[in-house]
N, C-alpha and C positions, 0 to 999 in steps of 0.2 A: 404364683401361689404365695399368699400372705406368709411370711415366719412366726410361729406359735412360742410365743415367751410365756412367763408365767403370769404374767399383767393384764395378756388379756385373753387368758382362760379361766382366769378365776371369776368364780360367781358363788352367791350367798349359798346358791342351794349345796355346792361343791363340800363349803364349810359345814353345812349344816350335816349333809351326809357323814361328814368326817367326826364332827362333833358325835351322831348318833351312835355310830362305829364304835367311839372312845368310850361314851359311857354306858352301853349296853356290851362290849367284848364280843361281839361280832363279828368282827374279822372286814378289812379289809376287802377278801375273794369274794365272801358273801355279800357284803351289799353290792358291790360290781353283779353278780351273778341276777341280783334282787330286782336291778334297775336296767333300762335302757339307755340311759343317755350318759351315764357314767360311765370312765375308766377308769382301771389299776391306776396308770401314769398319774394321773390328773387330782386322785383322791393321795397315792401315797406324796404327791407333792404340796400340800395344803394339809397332811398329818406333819410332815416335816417343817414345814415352815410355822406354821401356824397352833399346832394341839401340841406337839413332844415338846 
């Protein structure tokens, strides 16, 4: 089983969803709830590194 880093989980749409999140105050649970292929883990680690 491959080990999941942050390098190669990341992809645009990741950002883009985080990006959405940020400038509409949406919350994080919501768009997880909104989408299928997204997680919590995966969005609040790309708000962290990346949008804060």
């Amino acid at each position: 089983m491959a080990k999941h880093t942050f390098s190669n989980i990341f992809s645009p749409v990741l950002l883009y969803a985080t990006l959405l999140v940020d400038g509409t105050d949406l919350g994080l649970e919501r768009m997880v709830d909104a989408t299928r292929d997204l997680s919590y883990h995966h969005l609040v680690n790309v708000a962290q590194w990346h949008v804060n």
